[in-house]
C-alpha positions as CSV (number, residue, x, y, z in Angstrom):
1,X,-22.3,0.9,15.3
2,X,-20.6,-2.3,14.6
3,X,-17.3,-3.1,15.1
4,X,-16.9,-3.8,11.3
5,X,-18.3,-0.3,10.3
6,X,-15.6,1.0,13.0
7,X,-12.7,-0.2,11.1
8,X,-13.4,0.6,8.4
9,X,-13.5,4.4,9.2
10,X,-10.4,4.1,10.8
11,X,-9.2,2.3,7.5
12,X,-10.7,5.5,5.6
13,X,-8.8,7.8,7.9
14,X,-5.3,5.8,7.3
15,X,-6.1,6.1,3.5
16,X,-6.6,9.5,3.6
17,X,-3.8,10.4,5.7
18,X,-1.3,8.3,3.5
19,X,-2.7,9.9,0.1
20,X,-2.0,13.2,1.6
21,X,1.1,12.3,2.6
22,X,1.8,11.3,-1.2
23,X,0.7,14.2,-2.4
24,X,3.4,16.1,-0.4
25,X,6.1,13.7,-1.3
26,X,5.5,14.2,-5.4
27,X,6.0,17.4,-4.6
28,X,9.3,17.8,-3.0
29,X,12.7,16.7,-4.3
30,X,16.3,15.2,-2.7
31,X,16.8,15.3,1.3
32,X,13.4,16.6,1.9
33,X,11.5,14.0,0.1
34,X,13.8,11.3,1.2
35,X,12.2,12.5,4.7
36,X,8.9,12.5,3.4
37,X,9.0,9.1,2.2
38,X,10.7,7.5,5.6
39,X,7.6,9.6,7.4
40,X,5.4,8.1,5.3
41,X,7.0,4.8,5.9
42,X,6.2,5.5,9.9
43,X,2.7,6.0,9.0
44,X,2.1,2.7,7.9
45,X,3.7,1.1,10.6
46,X,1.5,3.2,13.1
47,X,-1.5,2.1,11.0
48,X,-0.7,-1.4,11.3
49,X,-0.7,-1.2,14.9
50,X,-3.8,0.7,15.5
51,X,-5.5,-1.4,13.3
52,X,-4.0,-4.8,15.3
53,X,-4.8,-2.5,18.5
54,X,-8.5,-2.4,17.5
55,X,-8.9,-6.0,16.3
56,X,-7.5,-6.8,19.7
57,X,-9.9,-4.3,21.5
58,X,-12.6,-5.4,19.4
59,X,-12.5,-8.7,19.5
60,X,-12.6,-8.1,15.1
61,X,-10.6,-10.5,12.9
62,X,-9.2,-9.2,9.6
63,X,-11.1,-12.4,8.5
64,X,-12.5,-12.4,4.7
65,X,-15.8,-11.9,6.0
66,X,-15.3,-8.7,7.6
67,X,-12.3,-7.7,4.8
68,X,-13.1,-5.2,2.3
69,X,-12.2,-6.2,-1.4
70,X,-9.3,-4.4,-1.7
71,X,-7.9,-7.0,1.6
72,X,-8.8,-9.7,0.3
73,X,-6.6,-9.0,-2.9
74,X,-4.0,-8.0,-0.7
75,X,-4.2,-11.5,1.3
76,X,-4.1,-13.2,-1.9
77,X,-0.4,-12.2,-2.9
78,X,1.4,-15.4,-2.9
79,X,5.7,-15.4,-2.4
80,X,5.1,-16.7,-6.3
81,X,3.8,-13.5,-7.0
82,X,6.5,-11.1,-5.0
83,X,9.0,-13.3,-7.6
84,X,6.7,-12.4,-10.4
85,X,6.5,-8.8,-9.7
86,X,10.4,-7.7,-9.4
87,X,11.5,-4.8,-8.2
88,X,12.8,-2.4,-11.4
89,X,13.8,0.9,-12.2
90,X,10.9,2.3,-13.4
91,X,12.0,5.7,-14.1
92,X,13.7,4.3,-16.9
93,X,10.4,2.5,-18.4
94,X,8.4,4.6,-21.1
95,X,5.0,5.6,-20.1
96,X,3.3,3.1,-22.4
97,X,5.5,0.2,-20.0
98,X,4.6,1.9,-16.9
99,X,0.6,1.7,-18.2
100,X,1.2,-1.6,-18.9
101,X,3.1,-3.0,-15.7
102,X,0.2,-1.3,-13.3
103,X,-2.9,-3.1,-15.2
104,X,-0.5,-6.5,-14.5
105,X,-0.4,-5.8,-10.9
106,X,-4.3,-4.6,-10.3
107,X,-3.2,-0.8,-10.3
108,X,-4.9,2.2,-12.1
109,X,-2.9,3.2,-15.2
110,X,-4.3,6.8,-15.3
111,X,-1.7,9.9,-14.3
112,X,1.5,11.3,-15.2
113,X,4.6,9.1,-15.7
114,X,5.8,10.4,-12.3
115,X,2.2,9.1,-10.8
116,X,2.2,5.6,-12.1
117,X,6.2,4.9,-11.1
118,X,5.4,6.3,-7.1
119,X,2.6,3.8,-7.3
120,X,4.7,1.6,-8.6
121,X,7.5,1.8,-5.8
122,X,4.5,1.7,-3.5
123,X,3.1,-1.4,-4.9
124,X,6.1,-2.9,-4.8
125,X,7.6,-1.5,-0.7
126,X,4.0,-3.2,0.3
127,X,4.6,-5.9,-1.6
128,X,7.9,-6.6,0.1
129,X,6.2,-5.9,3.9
130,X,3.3,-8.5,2.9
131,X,6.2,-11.1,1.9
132,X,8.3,-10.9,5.2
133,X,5.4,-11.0,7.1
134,X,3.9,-13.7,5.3
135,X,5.9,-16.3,6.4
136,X,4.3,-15.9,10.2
137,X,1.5,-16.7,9.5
């Protein structure tokens, strides 16, 4: 097996593991999902460095080459595009908006009001990762 094929599992196991994670947080409420959210927040920082820890292994470069769509579209988030796409209170936004505001930013506009503002906040916590790291690079 390839070391491309290899990441990608172990990209498919992150995914799976954070949308599981998700799940749990819609479900609870105040202190607890506060908690959630930070161990969710843990997460993808552990993912980040196992998945540095295998390029490094690996000798496997997130290059475009070996980056799967969704990474590319990722990569291509400009500091012009973190101004464009502010942070809001999107509870406060009718669903209609909330439609609306995910199709501007690449996101799936299907689900409950309470599904499209958590992928909202999430969209816009990995925005904010992908700007301060961004000037590394």
């Amino acid at each position: 097996m390839d070391a491309h094929t290899e990441r990608s599992k172990v990209i498919q196991q992150q995914k799976q593991q954070r949308q599981e994670l998700e799940k749990k947080i819609k479900k609870l409420k105040g202190a607890m999902k506060e908690a959630a959210q930070k161990e969710l927040d843990e997460l993808e920082e552990k993912h980040e460095a196992e998945l540095k820890e295998f390029d490094s292994k690996k000798g496997v470069a997130g290059s475009s080459a070996g980056a799967s769509k969704e990474e590319e579209a990722e990569q291509t988030i400009s500091a012009a595009d973190a101004a464009k796409f502010r942070d809001r209170n999107w509870s406060g936004l009718s669903k209609k908006e909330l439609e609306e505001e995910c199709v501007l930013r690449g996101l799936g506009k299907k689900g409950s009001k309470e599904d499209l503002v958590q992928k909202l906040i999430i969209f816009q916590q990995e925005l904010a990762s992908k700007t301060v790291a961004a000037p590394e690079a």
